[in-house]
C-alpha positions in Angstrom: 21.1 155.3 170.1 17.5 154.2 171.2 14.8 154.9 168.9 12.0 156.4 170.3 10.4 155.5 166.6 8.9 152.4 165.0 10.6 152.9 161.8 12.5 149.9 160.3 11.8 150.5 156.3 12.3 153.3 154.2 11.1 153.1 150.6 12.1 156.4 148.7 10.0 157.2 145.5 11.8 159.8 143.4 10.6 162.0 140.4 14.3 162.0 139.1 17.3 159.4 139.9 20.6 158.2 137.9 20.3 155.8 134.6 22.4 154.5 132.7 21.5 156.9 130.2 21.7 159.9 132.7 24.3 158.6 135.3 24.7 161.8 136.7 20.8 163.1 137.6 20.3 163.7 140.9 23.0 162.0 142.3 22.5 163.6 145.8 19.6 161.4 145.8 21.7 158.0 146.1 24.0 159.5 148.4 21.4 160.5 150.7 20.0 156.8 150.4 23.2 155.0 151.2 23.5 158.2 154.3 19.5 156.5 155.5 20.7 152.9 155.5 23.1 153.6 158.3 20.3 154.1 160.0 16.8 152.0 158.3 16.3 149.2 155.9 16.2 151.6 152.2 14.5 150.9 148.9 14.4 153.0 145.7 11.8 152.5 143.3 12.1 154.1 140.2 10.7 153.9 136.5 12.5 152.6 133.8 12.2 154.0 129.9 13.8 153.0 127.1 15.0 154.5 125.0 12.9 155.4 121.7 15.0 153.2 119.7 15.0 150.5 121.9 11.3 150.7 121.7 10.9 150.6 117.9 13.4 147.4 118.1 11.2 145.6 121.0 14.7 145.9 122.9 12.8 146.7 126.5 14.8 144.4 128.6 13.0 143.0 132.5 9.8 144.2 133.3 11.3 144.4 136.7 15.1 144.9 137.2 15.9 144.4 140.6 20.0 145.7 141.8 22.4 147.0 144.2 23.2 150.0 143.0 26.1 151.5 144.8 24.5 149.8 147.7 21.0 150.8 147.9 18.2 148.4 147.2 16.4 149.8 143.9 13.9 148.5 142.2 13.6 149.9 138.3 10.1 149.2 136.6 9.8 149.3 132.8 7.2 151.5 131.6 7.5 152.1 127.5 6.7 155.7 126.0 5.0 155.7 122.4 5.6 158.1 120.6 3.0 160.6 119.8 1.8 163.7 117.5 2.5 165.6 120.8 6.5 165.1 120.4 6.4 167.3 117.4 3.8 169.9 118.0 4.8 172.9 120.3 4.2 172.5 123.7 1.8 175.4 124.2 -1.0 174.2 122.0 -1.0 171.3 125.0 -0.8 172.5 128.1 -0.8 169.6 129.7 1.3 167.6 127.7 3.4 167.0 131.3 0.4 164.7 132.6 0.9 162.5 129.6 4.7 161.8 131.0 2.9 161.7 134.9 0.4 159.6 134.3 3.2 156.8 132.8 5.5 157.5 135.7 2.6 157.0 137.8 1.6 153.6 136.7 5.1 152.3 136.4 5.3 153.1 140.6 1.9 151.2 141.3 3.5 148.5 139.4 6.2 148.5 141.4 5.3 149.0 144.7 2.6 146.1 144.4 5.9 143.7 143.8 7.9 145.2 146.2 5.3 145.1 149.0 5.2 141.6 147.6 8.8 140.6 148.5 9.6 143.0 151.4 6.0 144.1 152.8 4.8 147.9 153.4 7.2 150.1 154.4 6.8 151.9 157.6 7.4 155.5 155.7 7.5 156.9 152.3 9.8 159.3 151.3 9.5 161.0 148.2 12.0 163.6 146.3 10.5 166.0 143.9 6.9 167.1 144.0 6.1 165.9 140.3 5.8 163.4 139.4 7.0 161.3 142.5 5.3 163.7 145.2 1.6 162.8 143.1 1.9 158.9 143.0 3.5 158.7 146.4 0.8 160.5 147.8 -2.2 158.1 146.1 0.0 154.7 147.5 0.9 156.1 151.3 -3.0 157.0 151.5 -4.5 153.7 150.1 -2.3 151.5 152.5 -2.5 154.1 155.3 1.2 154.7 155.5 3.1 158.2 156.4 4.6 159.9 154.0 7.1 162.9 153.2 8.5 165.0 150.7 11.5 166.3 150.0 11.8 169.5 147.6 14.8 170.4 145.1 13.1 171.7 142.5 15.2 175.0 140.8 13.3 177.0 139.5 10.2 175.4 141.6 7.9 177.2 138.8 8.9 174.3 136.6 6.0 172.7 138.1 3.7 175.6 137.9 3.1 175.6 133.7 -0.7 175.1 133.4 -3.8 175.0 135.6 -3.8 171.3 135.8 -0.1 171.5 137.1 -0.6 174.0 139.6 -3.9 172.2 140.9 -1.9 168.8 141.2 0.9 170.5 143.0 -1.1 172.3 146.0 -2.9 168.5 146.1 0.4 167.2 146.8 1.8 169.9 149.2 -1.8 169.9 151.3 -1.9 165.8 152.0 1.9 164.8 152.3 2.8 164.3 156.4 5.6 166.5 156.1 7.7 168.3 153.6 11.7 169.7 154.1 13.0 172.2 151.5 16.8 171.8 150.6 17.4 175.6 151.5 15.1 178.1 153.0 14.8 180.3 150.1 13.2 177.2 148.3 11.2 177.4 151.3 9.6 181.0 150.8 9.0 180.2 147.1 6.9 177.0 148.0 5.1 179.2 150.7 4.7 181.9 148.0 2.7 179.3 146.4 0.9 177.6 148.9 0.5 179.6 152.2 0.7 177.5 155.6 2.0 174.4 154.6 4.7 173.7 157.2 7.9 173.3 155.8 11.0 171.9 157.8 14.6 172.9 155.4 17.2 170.3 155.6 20.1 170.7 153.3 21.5 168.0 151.3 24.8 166.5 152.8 28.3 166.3 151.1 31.6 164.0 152.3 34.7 165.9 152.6 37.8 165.3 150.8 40.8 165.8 150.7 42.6 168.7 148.8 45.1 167.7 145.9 46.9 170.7 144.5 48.5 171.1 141.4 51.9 172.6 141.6 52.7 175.2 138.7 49.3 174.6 136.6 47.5 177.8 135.9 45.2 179.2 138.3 42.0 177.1 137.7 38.7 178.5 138.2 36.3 175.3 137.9 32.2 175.2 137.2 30.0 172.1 136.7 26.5 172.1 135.8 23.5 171.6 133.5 24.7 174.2 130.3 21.8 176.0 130.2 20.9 180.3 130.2 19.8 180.1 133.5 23.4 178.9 134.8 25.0 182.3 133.7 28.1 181.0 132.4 27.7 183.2 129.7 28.2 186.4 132.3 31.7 184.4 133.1 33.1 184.0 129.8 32.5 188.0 130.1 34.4 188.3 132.6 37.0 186.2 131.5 37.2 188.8 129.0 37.6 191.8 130.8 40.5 190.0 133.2 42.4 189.6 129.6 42.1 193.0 128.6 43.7 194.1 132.2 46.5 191.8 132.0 45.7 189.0 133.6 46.6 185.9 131.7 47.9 183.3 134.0 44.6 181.1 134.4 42.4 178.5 132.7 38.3 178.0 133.4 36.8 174.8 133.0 33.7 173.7 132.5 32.4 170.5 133.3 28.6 169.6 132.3 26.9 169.1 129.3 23.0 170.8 128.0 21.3 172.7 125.4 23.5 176.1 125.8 27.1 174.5 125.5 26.9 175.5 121.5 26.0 178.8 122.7 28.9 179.5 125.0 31.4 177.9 122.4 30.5 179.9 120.2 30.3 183.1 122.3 34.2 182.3 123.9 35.1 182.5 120.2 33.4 185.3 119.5 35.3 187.2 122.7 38.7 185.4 121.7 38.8 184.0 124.9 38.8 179.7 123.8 42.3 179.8 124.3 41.6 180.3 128.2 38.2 178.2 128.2 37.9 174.0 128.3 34.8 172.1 128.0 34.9 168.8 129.7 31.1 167.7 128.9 29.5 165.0 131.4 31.2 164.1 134.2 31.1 160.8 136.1 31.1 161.6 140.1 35.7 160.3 140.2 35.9 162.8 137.4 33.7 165.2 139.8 36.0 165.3 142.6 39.0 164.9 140.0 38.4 168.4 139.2 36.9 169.5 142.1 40.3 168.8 143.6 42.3 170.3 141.0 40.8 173.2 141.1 41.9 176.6 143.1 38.4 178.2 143.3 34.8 176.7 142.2 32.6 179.2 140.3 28.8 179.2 140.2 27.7 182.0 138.5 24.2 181.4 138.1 20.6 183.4 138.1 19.1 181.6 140.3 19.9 178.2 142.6 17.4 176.9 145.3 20.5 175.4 147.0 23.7 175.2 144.9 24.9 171.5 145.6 27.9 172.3 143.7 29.0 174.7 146.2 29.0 172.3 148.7 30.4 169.7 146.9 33.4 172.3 146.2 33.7 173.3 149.7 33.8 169.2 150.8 36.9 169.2 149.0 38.4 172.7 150.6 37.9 174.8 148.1 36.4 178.4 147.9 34.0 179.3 146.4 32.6 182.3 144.1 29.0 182.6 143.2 26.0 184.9 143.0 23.0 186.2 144.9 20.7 184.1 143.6 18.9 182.8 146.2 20.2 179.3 147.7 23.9 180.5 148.2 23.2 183.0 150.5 22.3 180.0 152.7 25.3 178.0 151.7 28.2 180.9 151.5 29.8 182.2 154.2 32.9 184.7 154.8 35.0 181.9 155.7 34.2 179.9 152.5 34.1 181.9 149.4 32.6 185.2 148.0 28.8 186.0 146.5 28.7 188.4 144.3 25.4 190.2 142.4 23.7 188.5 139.8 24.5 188.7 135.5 27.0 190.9 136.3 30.3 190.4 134.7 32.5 193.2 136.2 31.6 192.1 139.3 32.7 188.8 138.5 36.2 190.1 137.0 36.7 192.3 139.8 36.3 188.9 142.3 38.4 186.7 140.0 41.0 189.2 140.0 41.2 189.3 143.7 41.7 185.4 143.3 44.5 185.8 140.9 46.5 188.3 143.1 46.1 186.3 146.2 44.0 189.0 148.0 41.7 186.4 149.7 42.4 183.8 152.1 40.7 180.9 152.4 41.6 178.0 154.6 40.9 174.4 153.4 40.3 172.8 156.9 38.1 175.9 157.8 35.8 175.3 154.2 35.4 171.4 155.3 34.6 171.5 158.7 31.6 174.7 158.0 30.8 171.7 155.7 31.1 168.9 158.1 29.2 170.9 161.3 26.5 172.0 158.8 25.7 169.4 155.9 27.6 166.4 156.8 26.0 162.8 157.1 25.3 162.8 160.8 24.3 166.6 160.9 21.9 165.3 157.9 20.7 162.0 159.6 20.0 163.9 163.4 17.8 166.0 161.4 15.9 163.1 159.2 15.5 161.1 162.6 13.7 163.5 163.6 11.8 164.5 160.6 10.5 160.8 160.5 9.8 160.8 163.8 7.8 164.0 164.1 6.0 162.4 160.8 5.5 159.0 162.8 3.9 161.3 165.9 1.5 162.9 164.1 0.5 160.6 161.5 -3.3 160.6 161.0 -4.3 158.1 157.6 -6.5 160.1 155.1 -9.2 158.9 152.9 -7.6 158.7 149.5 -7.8 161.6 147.1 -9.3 160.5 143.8 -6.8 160.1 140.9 -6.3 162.5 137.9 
């Protein structure tokens, strides 16, 4: 296809990618990066910080670690964190104790955007993921060297960004003087507009592969979840209804959970306390084969959280044919359809059980090669690159360089 577009080089700033130490965070991330280079030349840049006992041994390793990394380009700068008072002292007697974590970010990028410009020269468009503290530095580079620039928004909840003054006032900066910005869902995209009124705001999903389904002849029924253990994620409100499903005589089934985070000693505890651990197993982190492992071996994916901006997991789930339950939280509405799975309200455990049970008697019917192809025809790569070719070229269009705003 013609390109109707000077754009050769895209160099994607994130505020979150994987590490070694966090292989799985924001893994939709790389696997929209290796989707762009089918298309453009694709760079990561990304800070690098060790550990706190690496630091207090001087074990820092390169200033510069240049790799393939599942076939991207990306570029991880070392930038140490001291520690400080602030570590210890509650966050609320320092609002702004973020900035301090920013501000590092921020000069590891300008580090490493003067060697890459170095080695490879500008690129022709910027994208960055995440509003803080990517959105921020990206905006202060494509400004000084004239380049366009967009953002891409995941945040859930996106008030995470919104905890002091000096947060909310860097935010709107960011939202008013990027090119272009896409939300992953267009509930995301009210929220933002909630905030700042008239920004426009294309929504572009993220993208998932579909696989094929592996069933596991006489296993339990298996309902599966994955995520980030925390309140927020409602697993709690499952384990509840795991409960009540017992209680009416349904015994035949297994939940797993896959994920690791603050509220996993929570919910081990509270399965004991509803004698339900014998029906419960806790897989912890996940590596992205174990991912589709038990995507695969699964008979329905579960998400029953408070609020989601998107649900990635659901389309992960439904890229491997499965169906899906979740909630009316926001992002699933836009993800969830009849053919693929069932929403139900909110913290609300009967409501759950009454679903589940449905599952276990075989009262729904779900088609695997219906789930994948809503998948394919909605969120698949070339759905997902047709819509960024033309995000970037709308961006190139209208491109206008600003005077640089002045730094925090």
């Amino acid at each position: 296809m013609m390109r109707t577009f000077p754009v050769s080089k895209v160099l994607i700033i994130p505020s979150w990618y994987p590490s070694a130490d966090s292989p799985m965070n924001s893994v939709f991330i790389p696997e929209q990066a290796r989707a762009l280079a089918r298309r453009f030349e694709v760079a990561v840049l990304t800070p690098r910080f060790p550990s706190l006992g690496d630091t207090l041994r001087l074990r820092w390793g390169s200033a510069l670690m240049r790799e393939n990394h599942e076939g991207i380009d990306t570029w991880r700068v070392r930038k140490l964190k001291i520690p400080t008072l602030r570590r210890w002292i509650p966050g609320n007697l320092f609002p702004d104790h973020a900035m301090v974590f920013y501000r590092k970010f921020a000069a590891a990028i300008r580090c490493g955007f003067g060697h890459y410009v170095q080695r490879c020269g500008l690129p022709d468009i910027i994208h960055a993921h995440v509003v803080l503290p990517g959105g921020w530095i990206a905006v202060e580079l494509a400004e000084q060297f004239g380049i366009p620039i967009v953002l891409t928004e995941h945040s859930e909840p996106f008030s995470m960004h919104l905890t002091s003054p000096r947060q909310e006032a860097l935010v709107r900066e960011v939202l008013t003087r990027v090119n272009r910005i896409s939300a992953v869902s267009p509930t995301l995209r009210k929220t933002i507009h909630a905030f700042c009124p008239g920004v426009p705001i294309d929504v572009i999903g993220n993208f998932f592969v579909p696989a094929e389904r592996h069933a596991v002849l006489g296993a339990p029924f298996r309902f599966f979840f994955l995520g980030f253990l925390t309140k927020r994620k409602g697993v709690q409100h499952l384990f509840q209804a795991v409960q009540m499903l017992l209680a009416d005589g349904f015994n035949r089934f297994d939940v797993v959970v896959g994920g690791d985070g603050p509220y996993r000693s929570f919910l081990t505890k509270h399965a004991r306390d509803l004698r339900i651990e014998k029906h419960i197993r806790f897989l912890g982190l996940l590596d992205r084969t174990n991912v589709r492992d038990q995507m695969q071996a699964c008979d329905v994916f579960v998400l029953p959280s408070l609020g989601e901006t998107f649900g990635v997991v659901l389309g992960e789930a439904m890229a491997c044919g499965k169906p899906v339950l979740s909630t009316l939280c926001g992002g699933p509405q836009d993800v969830v359809t009849p053919e693929t799975g069932i929403l139900v309200p909110p913290a609300n455990a009967p409501a759950l059980a009454h679903a589940m049970a449905e599952f276990l008697k075989r009262q729904f019917s779900f088609h695997p090669q219906v789930i994948r192809a809503s998948v394919t025809e909605r969120f698949g790569a070339a759905s997902f690159l047709k819509k960024i070719e033309q995000f970037y070229a709308d961006t190139i269009r209208d491109h206008r360089p600003r005077k640089p705003a002045q730094s925090a």
